[in-house]
C-alpha positions as CSV (number, residue, x, y, z in Angstrom):
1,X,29.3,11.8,292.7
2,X,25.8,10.7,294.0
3,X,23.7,13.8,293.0
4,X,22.4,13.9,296.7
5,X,25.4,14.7,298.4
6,X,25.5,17.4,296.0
7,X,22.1,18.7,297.4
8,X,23.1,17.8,301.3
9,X,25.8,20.2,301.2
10,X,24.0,22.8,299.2
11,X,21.5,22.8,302.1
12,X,24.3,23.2,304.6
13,X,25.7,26.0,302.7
14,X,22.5,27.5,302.8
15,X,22.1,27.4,306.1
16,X,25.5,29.0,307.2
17,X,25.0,31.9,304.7
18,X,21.2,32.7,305.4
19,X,22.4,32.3,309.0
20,X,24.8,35.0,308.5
21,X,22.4,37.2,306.4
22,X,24.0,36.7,303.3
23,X,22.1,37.0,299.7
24,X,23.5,34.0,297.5
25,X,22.6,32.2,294.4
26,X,23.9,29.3,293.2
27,X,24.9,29.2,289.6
28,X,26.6,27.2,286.9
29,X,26.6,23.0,286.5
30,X,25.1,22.5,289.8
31,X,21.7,24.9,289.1
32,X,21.7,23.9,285.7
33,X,21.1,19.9,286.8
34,X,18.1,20.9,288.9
35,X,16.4,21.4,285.1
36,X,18.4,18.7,283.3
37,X,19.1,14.9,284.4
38,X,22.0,14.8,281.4
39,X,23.7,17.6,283.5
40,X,26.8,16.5,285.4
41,X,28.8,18.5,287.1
42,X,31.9,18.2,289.9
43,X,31.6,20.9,291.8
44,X,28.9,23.9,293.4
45,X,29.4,27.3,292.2
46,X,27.4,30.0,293.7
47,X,27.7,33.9,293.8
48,X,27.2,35.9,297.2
49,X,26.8,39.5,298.2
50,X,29.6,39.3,300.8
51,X,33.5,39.1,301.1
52,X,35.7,36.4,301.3
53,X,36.3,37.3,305.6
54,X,32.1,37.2,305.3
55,X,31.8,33.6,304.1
56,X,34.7,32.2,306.3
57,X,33.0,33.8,309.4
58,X,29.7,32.5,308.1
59,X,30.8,28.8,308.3
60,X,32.7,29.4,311.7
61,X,29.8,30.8,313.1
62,X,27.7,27.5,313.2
63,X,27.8,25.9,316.4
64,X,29.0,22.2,316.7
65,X,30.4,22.1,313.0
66,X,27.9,20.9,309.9
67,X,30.7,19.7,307.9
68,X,31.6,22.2,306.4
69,X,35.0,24.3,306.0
70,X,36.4,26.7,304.2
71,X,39.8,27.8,302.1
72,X,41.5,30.5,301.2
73,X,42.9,30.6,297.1
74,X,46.2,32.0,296.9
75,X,46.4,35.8,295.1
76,X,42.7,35.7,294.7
77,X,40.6,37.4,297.0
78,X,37.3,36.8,295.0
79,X,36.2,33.8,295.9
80,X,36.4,31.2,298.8
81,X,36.7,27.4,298.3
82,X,34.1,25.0,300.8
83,X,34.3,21.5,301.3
84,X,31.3,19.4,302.9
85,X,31.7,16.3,304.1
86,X,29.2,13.7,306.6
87,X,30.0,14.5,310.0
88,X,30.0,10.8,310.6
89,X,31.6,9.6,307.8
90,X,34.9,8.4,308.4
91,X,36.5,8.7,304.9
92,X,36.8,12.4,304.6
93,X,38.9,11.6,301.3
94,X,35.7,12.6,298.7
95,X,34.2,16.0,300.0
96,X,32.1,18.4,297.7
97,X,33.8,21.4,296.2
98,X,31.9,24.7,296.8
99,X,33.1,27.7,294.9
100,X,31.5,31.0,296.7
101,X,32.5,34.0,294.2
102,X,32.2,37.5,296.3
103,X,31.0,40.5,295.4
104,X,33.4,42.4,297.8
105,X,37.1,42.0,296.9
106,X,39.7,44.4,296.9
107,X,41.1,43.8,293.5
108,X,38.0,44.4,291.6
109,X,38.3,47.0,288.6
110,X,35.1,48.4,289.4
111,X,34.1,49.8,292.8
112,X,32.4,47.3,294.7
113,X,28.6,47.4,294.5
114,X,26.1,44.7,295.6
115,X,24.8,43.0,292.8
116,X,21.1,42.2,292.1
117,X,20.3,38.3,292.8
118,X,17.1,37.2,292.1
119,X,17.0,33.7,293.1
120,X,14.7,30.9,292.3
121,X,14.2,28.9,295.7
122,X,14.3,24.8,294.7
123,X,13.3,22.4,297.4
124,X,16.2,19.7,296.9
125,X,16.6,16.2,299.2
126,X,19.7,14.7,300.5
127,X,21.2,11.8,301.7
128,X,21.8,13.0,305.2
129,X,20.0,16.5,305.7
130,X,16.8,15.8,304.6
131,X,14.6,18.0,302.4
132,X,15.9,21.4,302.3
133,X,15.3,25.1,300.2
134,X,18.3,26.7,298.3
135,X,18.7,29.1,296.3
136,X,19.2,28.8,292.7
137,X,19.8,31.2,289.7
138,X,17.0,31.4,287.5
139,X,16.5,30.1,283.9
140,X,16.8,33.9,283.0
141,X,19.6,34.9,284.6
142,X,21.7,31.4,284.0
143,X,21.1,32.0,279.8
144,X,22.4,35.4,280.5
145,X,25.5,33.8,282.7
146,X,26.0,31.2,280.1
147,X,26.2,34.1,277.4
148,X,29.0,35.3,279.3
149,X,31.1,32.2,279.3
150,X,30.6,31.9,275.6
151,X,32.8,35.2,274.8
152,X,35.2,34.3,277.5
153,X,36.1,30.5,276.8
154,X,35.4,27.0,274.8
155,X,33.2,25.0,276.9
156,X,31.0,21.9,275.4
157,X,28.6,22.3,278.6
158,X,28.0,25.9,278.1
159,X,27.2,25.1,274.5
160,X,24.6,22.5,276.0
161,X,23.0,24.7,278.5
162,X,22.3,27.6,275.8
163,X,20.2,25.1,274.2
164,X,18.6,23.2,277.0
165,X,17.7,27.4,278.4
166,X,16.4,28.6,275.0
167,X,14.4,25.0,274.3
168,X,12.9,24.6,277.1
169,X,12.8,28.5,278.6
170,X,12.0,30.4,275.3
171,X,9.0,32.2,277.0
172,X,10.6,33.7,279.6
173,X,14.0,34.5,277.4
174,X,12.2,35.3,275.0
175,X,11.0,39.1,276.3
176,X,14.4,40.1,277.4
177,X,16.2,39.7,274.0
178,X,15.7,43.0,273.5
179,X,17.5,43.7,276.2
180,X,20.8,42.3,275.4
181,X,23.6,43.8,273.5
182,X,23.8,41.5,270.0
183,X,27.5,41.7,270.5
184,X,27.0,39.0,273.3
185,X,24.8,37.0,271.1
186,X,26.4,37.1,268.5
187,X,29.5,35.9,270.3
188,X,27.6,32.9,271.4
189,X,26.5,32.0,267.7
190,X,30.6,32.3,266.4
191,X,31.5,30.1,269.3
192,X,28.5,27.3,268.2
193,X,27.3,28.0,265.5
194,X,24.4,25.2,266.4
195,X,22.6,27.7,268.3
196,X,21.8,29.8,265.6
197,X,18.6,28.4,264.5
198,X,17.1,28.7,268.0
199,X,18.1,32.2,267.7
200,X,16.3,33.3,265.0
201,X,13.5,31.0,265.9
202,X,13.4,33.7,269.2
203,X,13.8,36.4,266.6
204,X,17.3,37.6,266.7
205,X,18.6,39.4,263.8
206,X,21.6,36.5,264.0
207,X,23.1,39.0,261.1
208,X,23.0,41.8,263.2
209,X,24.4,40.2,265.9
210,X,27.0,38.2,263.9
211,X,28.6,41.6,262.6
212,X,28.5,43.3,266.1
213,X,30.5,40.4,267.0
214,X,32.8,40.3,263.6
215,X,36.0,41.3,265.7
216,X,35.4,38.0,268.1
217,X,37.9,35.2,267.5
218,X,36.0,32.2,268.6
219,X,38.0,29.9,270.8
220,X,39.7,26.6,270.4
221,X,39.5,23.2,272.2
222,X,40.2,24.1,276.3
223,X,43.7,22.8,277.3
224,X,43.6,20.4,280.3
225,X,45.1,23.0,282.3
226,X,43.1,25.9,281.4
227,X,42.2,27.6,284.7
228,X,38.3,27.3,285.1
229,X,38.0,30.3,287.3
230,X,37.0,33.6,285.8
231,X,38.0,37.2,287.5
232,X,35.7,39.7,287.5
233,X,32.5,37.2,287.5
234,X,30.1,40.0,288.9
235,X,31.3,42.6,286.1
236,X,30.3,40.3,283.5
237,X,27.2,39.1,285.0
238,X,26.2,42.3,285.3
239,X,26.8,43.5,281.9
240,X,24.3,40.9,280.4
C-alpha cells in the first residue's frame, strides 16, 4: 500500500483525536517507517490516553465525515479498530487499518492510570490531505516498546527495528540503559542473538543481562495464526 495513504489517514486520525482532546502517539511499523524506507508495514498502530467510547465519539464528532470509521473488537475492550478510506473514492474495498490501543479499559489488571506519551511531532504528506503534523513515538520510547515485544513474541521486524534504533539512535539510547532492567535486555539478546554486539558496543554487561534473563525460553517461528494483538500494551510499555 502506497506509503501516502498511510500518511493521509494518519493526518485524519489526528485531527479527530486532537479535536476531541485526546493525547496519542503512534507506535509500531507505521512510526518506525518515518526513520527507515526498508520498513513496511500493513497497518497504523497508535496508543491513546482515552477509552474505547472516547475514540468512537472522537470520529463521530467530525462534521461531514473524513473517512473515517470506527469498530468495535469482540471481548476486547482495549482497543478500537479505524478504517480510512477517500471520500471520493468509489472502491471502498482497500481502506487503511488503524489500531487505537486505550489506556482506559475495564479489564485492565492494573487500575487505570494515564500513561506518559511523549510524542515526536513528524510533518508527513499525503495523497489527498496534504501536508499534515502527527504524532509519533520517539526513537527512545519505540527501542523501549520494541524491547517489550521481544520477551513477548518471535517477530523478524522487531529484530530489525532493535538494530535500525540502536545504529542509528545510540546517542540518545545510549543514556537510558541504565535505566532498564537487564532482564529485558537480556531477553532481547536470547531472542536474537545478532543484537548482542551492538549491546555491548553501548556498554551493556550482555552477561549480566543474559543470566537475569536465564529463565526466558526464547520463542519459535510465529504461526500464521498467531494473534498479533497484545493485552495489557500500557503495562508493558510502562515497565520499560
Amino acid at each position: 500500500m502506497e506509503i501516502a495513504r498511510f500518511n493521509d489517514s494518519a493526518i485524519t486520525m489526528n485531527l479527530c483525536l486532537r479535536a476531541a482532546g485526546i493525547e496519542y502517539c503512534i507506535i509500531g511499523g507505521f512510526a518506525m517507517s518515518q526513520l527507515s524506507e526498508d520498513r513496511e508495514t500493513k497497518r497504523i498502530d497508535c496508543i491513546a490516553n482515552a477509552s474505547q467510547r472516547q475514540i468512537v465519539d472522537a470520529v463521530d464528532a467530525v462534521d461531514h465525515g473524513v473517512g473515517l470509521t470506527a469498530t468495535l473488537p469482540k471481548n476486547r475492550d482495549d482497543y478500537v479498530d479505524l478504517q480510512w478510506t477517500e471520500l471520493d473514492l468509489d472502491d471502498k474495498s482497500d481502506p487503511v487499518p488503524i489500531r487505537v490501543f486505550c489506556s482506559i479499559y475495564a479489564t485492565a489488571r492494573a487500575r487505570p492510570k494515564t500513561y506518559l506519551i511523549r510524542p515526536t511531532p513528524r510533518q508527513v504528506t499525503g495523497e489527498t490531505c496534504g501536508s499534515g503534523t502527527v504524532n509519533f513515538h520517539s526513537p527512545v520510547d519505540l527501542f523501549k516498546a520494541s524491547l517489550a515485544a521481544a520477551g513477548d513474541r518471535c517477530s523478524y521486524p522487531d529484530s530489525l527495528d532493535l538494530r535500525l534504533l540502536l545504529e542509528e539512535f545510540d546517542e540518545d539510547i545510549k543514556p537510558q540503559l541504565d535505566g532498564i532492567a537487564l532482564v529485558h535486555i537480556g531477553r532481547a539478546i536470547r531472542q536474537y542473538r545478532h543484537l548482542e554486539g551492538l549491546f555491548v558496543e553501548l556498554g551493556v554487561n550482555v552477561d549480566k543481562a543474559k543470566i537475569a534473563a536465564m529463565s526466558f525460553v526464547p520463542f519459535r517461528n510465529p504461526r500464521e495464526d498467531q494473534d498479533d494483538v497484545p493485552r495489557d500494551l500500557f503495562e508493558k510499555l510502562g515497565g520499560i
